[in-house]
PyMOL Python script that loads the backbone (N, CA, C, O; Angstrom):
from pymol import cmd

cmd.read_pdbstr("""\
ATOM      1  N   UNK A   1      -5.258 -11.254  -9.016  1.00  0.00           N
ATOM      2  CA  UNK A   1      -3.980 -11.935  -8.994  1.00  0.00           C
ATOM      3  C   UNK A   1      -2.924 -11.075  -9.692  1.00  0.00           C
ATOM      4  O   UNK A   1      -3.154 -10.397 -10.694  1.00  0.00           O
ATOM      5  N   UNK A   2      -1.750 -11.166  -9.072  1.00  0.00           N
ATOM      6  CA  UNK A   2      -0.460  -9.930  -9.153  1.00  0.00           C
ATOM      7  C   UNK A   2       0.364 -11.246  -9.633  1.00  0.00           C
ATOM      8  O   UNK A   2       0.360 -12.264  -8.941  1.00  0.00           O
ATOM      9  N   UNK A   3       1.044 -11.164 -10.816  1.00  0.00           N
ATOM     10  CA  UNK A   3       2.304 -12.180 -11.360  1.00  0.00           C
ATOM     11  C   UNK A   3       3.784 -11.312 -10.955  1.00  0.00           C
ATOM     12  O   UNK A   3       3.726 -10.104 -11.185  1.00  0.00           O
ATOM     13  N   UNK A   4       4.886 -11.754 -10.465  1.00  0.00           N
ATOM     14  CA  UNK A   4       5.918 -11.173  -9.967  1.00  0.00           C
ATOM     15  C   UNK A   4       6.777 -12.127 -10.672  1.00  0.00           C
ATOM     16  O   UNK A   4       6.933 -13.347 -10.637  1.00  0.00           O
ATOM     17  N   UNK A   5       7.371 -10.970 -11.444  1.00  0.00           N
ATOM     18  CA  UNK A   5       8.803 -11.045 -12.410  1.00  0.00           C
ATOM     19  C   UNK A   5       9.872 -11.076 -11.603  1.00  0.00           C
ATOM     20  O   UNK A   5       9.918 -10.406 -10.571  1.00  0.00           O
ATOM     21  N   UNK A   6      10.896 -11.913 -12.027  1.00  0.00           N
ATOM     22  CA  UNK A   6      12.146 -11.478 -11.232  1.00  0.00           C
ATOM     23  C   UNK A   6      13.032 -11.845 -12.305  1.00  0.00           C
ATOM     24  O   UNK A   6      13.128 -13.021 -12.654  1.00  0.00           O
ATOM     25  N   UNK A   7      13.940 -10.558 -13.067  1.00  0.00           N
ATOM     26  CA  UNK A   7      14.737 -11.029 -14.059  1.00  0.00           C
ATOM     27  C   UNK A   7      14.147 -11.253 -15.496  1.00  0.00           C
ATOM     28  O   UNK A   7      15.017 -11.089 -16.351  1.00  0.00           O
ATOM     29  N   UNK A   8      13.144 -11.521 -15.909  1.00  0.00           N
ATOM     30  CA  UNK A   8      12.278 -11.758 -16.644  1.00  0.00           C
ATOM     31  C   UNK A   8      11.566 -13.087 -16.340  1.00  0.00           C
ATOM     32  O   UNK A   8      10.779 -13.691 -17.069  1.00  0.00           O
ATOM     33  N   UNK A   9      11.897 -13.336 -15.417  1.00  0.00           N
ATOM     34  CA  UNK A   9      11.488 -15.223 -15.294  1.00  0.00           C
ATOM     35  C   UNK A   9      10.138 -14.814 -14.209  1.00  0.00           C
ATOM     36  O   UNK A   9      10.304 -13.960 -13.338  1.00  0.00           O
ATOM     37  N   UNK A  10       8.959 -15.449 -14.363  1.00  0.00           N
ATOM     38  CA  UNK A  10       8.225 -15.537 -13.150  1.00  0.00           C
ATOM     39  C   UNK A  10       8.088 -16.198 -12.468  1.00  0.00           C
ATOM     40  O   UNK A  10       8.058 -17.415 -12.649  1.00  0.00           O
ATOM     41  N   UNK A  11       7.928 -15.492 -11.219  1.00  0.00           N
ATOM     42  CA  UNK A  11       8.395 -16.129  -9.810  1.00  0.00           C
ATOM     43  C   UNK A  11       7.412 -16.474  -9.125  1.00  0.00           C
ATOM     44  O   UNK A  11       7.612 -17.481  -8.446  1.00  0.00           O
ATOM     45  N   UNK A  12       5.871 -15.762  -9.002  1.00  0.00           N
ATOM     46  CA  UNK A  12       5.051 -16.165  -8.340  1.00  0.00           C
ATOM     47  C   UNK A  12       3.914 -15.374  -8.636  1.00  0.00           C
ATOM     48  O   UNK A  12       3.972 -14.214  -9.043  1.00  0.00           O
ATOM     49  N   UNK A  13       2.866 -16.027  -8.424  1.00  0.00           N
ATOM     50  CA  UNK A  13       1.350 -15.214  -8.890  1.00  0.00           C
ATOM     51  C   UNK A  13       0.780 -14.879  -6.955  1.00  0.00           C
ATOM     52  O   UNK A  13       0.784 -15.529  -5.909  1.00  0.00           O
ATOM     53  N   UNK A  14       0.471 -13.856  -7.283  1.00  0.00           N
ATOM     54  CA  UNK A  14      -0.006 -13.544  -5.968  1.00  0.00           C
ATOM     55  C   UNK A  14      -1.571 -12.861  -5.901  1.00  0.00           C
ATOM     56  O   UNK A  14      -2.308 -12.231  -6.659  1.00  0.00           O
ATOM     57  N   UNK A  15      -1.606 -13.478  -4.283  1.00  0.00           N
ATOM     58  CA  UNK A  15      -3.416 -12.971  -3.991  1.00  0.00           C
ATOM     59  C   UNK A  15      -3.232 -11.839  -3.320  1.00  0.00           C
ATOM     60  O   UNK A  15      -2.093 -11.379  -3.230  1.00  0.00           O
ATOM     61  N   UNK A  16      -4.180 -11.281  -2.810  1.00  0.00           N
ATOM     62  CA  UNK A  16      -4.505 -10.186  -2.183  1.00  0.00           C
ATOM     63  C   UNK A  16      -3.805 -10.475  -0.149  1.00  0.00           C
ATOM     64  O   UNK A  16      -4.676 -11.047   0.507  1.00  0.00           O
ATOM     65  N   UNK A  17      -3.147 -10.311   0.277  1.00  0.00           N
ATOM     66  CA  UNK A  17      -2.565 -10.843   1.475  1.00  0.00           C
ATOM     67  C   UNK A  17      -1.422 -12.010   1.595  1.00  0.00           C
ATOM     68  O   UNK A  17      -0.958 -12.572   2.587  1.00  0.00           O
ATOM     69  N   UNK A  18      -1.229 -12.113   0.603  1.00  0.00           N
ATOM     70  CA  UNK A  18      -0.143 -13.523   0.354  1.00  0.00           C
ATOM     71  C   UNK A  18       1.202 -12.652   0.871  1.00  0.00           C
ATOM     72  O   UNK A  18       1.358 -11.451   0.651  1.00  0.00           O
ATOM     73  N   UNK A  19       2.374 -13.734   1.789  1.00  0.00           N
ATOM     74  CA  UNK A  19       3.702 -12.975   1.655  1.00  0.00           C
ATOM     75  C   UNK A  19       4.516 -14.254   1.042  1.00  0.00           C
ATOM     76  O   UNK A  19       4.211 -15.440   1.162  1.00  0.00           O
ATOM     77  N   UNK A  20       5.029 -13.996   0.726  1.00  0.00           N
ATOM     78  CA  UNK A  20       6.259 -14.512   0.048  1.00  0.00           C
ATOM     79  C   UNK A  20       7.885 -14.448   0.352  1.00  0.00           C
ATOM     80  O   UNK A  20       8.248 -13.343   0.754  1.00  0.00           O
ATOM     81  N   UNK A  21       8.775 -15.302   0.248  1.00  0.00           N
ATOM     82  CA  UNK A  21      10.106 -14.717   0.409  1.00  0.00           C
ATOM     83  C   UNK A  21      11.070 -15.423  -0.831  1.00  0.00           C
ATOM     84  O   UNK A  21      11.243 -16.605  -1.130  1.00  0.00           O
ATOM     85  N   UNK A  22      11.524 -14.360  -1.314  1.00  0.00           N
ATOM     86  CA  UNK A  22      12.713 -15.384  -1.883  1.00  0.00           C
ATOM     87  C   UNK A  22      13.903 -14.813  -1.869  1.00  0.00           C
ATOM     88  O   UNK A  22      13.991 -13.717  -1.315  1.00  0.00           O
ATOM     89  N   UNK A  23      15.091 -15.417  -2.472  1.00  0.00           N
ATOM     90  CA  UNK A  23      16.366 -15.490  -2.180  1.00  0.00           C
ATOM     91  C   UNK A  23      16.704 -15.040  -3.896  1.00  0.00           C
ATOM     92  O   UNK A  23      16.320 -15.536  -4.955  1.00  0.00           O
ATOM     93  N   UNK A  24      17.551 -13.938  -3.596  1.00  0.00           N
ATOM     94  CA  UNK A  24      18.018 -13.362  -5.003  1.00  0.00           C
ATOM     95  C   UNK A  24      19.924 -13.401  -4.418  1.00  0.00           C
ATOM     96  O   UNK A  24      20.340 -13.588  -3.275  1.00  0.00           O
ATOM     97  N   UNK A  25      20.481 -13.225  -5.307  1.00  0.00           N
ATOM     98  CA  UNK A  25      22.519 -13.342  -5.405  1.00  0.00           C
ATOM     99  C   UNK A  25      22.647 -11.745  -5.216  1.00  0.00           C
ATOM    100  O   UNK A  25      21.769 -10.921  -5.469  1.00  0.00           O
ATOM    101  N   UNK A  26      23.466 -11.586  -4.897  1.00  0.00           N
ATOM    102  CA  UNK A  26      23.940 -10.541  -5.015  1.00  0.00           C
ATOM    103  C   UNK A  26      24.060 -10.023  -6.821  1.00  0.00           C
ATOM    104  O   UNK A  26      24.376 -10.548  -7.890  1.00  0.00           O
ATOM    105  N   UNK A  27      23.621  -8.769  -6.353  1.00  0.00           N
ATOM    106  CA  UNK A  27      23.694  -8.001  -7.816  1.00  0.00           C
ATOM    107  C   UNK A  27      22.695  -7.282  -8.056  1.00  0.00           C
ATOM    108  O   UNK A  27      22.161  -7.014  -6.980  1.00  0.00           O
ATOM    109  N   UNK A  28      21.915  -6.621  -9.281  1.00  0.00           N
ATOM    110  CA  UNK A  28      20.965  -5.545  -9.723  1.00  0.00           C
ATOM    111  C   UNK A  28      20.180  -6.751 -10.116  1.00  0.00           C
ATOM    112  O   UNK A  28      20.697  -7.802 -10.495  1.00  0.00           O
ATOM    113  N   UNK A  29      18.634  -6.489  -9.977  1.00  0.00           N
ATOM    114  CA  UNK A  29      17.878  -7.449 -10.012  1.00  0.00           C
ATOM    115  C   UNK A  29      16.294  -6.746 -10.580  1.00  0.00           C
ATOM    116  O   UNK A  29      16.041  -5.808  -9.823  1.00  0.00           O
ATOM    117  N   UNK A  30      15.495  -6.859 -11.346  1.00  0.00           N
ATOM    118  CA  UNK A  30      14.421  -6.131 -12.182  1.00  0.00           C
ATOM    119  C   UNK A  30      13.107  -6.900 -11.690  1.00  0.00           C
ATOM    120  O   UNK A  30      12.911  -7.976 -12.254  1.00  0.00           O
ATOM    121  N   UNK A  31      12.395  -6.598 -10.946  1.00  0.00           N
ATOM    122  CA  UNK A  31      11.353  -6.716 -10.737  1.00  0.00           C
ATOM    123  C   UNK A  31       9.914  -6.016 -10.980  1.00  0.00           C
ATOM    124  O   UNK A  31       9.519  -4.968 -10.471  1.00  0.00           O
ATOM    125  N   UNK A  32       9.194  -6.904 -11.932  1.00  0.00           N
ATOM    126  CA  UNK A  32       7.603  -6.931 -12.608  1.00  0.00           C
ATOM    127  C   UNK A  32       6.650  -7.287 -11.986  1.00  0.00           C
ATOM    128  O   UNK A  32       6.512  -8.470 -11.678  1.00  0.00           O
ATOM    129  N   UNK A  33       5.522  -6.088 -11.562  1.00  0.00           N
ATOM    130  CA  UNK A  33       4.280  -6.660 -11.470  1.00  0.00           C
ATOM    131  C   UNK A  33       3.183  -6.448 -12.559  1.00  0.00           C
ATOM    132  O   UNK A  33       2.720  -5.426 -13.065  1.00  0.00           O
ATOM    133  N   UNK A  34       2.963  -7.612 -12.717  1.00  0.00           N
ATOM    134  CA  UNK A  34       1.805  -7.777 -13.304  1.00  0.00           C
ATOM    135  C   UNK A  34       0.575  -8.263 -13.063  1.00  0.00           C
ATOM    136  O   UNK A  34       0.333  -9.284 -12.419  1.00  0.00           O
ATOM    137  N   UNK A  35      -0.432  -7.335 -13.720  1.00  0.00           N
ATOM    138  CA  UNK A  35      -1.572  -8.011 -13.228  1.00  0.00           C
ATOM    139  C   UNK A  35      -2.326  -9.438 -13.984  1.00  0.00           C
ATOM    140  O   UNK A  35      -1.976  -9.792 -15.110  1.00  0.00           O
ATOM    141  N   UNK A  36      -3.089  -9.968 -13.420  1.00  0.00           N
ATOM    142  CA  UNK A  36      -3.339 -11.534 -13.828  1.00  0.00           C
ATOM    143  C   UNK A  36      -4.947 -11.412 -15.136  1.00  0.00           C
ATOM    144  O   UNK A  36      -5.176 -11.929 -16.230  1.00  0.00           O
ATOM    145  N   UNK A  37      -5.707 -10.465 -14.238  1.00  0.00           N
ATOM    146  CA  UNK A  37      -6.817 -10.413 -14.598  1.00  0.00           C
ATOM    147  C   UNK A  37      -6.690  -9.073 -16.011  1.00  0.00           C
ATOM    148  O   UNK A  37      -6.044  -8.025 -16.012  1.00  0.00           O
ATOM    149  N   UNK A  38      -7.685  -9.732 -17.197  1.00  0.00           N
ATOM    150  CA  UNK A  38      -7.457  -8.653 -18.315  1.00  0.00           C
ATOM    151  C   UNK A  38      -8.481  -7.321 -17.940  1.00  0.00           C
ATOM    152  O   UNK A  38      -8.362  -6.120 -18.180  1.00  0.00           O
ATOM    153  N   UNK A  39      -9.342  -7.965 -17.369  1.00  0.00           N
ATOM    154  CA  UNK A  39     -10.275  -6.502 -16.950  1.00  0.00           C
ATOM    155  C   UNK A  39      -9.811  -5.739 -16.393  1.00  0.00           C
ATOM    156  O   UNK A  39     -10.315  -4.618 -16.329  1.00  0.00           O
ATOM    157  N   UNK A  40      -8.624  -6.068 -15.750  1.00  0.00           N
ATOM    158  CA  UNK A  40      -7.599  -5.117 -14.113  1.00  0.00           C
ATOM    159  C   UNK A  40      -7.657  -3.336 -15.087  1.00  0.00           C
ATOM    160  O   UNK A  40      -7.567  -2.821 -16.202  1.00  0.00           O
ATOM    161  N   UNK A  41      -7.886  -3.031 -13.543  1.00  0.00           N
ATOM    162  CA  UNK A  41      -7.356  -1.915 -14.268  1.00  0.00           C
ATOM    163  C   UNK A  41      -6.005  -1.213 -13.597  1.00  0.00           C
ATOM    164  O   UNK A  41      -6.001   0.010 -13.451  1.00  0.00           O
ATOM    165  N   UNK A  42      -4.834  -2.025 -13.184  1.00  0.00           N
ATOM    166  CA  UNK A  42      -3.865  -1.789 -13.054  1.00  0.00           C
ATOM    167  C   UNK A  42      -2.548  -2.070 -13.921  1.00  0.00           C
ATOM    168  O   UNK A  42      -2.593  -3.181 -14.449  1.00  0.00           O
ATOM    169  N   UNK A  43      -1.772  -1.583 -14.108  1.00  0.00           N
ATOM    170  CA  UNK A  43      -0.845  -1.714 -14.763  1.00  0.00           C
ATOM    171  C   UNK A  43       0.438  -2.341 -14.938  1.00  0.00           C
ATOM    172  O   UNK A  43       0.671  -2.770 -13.808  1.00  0.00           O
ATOM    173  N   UNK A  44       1.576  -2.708 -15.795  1.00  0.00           N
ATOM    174  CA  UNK A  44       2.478  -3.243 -15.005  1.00  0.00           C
ATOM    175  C   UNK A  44       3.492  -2.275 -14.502  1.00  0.00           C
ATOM    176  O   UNK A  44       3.633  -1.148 -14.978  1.00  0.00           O
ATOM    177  N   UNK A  45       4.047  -2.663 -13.722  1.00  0.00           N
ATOM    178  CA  UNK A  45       5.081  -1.431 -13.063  1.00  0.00           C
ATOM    179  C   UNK A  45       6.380  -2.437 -12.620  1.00  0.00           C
ATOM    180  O   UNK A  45       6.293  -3.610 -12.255  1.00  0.00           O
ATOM    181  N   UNK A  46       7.767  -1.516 -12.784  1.00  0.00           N
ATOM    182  CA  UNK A  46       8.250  -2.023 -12.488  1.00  0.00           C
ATOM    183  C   UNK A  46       9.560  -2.068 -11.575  1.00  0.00           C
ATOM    184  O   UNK A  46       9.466  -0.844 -11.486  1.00  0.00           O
ATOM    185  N   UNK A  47      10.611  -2.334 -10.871  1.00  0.00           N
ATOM    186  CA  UNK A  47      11.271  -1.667 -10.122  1.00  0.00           C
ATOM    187  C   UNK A  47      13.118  -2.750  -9.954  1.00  0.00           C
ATOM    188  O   UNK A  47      13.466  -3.895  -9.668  1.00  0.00           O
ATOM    189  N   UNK A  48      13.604  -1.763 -10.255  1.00  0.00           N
ATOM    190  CA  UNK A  48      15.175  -2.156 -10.070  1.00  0.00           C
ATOM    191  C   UNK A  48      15.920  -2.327  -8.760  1.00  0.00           C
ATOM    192  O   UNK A  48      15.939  -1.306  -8.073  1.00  0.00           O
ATOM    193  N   UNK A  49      16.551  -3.411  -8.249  1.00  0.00           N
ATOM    194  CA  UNK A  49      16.766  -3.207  -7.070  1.00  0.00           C
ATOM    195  C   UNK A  49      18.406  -4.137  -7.098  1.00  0.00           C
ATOM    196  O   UNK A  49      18.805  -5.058  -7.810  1.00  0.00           O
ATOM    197  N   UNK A  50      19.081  -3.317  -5.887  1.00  0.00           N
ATOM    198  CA  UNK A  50      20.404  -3.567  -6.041  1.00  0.00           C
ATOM    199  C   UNK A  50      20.772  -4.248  -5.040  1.00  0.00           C
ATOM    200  O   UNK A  50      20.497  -3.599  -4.031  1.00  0.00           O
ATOM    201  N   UNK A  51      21.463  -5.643  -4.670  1.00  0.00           N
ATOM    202  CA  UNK A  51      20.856  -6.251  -3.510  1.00  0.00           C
ATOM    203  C   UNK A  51      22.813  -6.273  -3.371  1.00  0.00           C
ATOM    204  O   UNK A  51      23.750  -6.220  -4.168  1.00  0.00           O
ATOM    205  N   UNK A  52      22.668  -6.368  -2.053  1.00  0.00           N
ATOM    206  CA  UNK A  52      24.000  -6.531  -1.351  1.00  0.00           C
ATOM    207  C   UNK A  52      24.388  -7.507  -0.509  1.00  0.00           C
ATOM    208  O   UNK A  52      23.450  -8.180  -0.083  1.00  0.00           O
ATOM    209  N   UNK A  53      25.492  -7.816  -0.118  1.00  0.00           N
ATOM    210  CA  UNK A  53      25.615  -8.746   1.299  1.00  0.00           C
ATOM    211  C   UNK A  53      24.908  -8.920   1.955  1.00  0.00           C
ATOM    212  O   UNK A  53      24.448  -7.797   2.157  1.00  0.00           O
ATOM    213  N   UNK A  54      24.340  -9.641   2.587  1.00  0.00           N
ATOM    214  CA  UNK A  54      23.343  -9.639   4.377  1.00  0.00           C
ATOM    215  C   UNK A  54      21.695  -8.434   4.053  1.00  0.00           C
ATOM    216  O   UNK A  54      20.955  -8.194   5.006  1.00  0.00           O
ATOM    217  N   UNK A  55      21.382  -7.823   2.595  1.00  0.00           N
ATOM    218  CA  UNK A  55      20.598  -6.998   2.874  1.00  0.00           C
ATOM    219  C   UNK A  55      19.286  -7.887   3.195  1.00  0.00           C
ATOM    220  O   UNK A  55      19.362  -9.100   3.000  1.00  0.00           O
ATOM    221  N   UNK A  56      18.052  -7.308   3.693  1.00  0.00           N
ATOM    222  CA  UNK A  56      16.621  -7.750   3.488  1.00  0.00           C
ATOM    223  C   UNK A  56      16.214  -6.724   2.577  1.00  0.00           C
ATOM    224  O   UNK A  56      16.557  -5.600   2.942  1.00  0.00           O
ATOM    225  N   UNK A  57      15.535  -6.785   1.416  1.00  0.00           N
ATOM    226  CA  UNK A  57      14.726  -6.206   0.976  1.00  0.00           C
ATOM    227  C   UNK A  57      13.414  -6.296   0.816  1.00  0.00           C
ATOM    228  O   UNK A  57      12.974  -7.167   0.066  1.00  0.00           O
ATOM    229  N   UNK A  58      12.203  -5.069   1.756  1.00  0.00           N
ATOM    230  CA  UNK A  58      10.825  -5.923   1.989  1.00  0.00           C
ATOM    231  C   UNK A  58      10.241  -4.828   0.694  1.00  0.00           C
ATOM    232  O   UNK A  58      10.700  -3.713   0.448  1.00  0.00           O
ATOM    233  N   UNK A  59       9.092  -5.533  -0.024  1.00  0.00           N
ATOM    234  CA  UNK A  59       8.852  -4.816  -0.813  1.00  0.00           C
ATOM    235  C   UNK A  59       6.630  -5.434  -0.781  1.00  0.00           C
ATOM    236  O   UNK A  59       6.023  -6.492  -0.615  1.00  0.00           O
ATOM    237  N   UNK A  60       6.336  -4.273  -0.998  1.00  0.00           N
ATOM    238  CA  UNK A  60       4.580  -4.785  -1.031  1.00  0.00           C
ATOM    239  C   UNK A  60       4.372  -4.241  -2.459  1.00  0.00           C
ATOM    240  O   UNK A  60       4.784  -3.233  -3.033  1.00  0.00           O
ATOM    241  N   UNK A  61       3.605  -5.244  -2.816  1.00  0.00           N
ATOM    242  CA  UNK A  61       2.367  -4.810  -3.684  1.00  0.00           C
ATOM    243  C   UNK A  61       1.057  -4.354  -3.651  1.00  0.00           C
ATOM    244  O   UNK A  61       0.159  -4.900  -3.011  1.00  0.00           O
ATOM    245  N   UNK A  62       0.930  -3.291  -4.382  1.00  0.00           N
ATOM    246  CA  UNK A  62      -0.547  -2.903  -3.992  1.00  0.00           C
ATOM    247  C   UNK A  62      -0.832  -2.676  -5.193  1.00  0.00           C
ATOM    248  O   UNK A  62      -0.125  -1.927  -5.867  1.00  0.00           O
ATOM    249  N   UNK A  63      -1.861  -3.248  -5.661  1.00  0.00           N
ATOM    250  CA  UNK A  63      -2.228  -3.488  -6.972  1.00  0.00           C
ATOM    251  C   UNK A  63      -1.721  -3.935  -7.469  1.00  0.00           C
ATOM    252  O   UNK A  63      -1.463  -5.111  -7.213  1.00  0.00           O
ATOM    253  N   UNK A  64      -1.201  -3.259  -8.584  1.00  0.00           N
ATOM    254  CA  UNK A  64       0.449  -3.906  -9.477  1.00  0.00           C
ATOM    255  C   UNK A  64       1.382  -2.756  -8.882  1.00  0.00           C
ATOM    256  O   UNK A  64       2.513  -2.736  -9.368  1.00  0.00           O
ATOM    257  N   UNK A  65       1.158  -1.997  -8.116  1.00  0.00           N
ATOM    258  CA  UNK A  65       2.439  -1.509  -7.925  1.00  0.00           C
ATOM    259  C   UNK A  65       3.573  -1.893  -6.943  1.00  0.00           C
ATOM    260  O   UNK A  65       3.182  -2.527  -5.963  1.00  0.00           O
ATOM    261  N   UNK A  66       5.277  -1.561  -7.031  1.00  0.00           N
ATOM    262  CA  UNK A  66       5.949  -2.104  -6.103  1.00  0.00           C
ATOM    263  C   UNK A  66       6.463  -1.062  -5.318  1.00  0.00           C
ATOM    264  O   UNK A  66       7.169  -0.162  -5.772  1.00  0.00           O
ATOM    265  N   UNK A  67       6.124  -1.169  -4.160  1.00  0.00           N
ATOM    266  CA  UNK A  67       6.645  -0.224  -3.206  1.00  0.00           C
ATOM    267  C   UNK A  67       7.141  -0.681  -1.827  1.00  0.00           C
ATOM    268  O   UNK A  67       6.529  -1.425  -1.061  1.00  0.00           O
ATOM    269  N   UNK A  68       8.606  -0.001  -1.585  1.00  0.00           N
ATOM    270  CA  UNK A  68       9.117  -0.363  -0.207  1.00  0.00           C
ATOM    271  C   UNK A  68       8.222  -0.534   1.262  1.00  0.00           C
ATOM    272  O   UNK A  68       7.366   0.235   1.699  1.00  0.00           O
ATOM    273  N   UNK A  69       8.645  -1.609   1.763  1.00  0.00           N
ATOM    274  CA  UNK A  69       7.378  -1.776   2.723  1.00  0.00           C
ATOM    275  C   UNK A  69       8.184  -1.340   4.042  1.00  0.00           C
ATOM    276  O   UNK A  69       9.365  -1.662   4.181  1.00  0.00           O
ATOM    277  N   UNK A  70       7.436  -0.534   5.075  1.00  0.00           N
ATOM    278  CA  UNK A  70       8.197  -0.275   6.247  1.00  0.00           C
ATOM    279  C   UNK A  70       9.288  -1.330   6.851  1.00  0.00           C
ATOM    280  O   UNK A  70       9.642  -2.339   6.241  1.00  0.00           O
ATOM    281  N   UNK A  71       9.737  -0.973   8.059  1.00  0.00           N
ATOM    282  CA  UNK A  71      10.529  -2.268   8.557  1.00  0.00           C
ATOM    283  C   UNK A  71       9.673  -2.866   9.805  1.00  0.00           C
ATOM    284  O   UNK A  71       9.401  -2.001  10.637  1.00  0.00           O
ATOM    285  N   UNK A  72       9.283  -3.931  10.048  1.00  0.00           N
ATOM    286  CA  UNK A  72       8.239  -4.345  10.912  1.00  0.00           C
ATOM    287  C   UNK A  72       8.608  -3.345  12.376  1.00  0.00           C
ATOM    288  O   UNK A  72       9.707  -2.832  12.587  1.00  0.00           O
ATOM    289  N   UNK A  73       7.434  -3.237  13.253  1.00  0.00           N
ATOM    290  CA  UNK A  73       7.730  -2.210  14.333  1.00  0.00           C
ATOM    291  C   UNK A  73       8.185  -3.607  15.786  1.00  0.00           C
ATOM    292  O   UNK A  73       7.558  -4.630  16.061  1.00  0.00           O
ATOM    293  N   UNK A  74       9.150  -3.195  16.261  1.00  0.00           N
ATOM    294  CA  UNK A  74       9.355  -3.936  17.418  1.00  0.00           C
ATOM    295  C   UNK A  74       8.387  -3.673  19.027  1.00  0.00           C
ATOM    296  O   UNK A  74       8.626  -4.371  20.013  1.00  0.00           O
TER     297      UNK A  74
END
""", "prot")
cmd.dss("prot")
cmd.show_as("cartoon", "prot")
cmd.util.cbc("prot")
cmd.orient("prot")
């Protein structure tokens, strides 16, 4: 289980395949993953993101890390 910070507040604990969506305001926004389990051997990591008008921002976790996720293929 992956805990996802948004702002410092947490937003959601996640499983292995879970998606999620949420709705952030416009502005710079700090996002935490953390891991759930103390044995993990992943870390927390974390990532700044600057959200604009109309943007989508898709983002995956893999492990605890946050990384931009492609844009789905049509």
């Amino acid at each position: 289980m992956i805990r996802l910070s948004i702002d410092g507040k947490p937003a959601a604990d996640f499983s292995n395949g879970e998606i999620v969506y949420f709705g952030v305001t416009i502005g710079t926004h700090k996002l935490v993953a953390q891991p759930l389990a103390k044995c993990s051997k992943s870390q927390v990591t974390e990532e700044t993101i600057n959200v604009k008008a109309g943007d989508a921002l898709l983002r995956r976790i893999t492990g605890s890390v946050i990384e931009p996720s492609p844009p789905p293929y049509r």
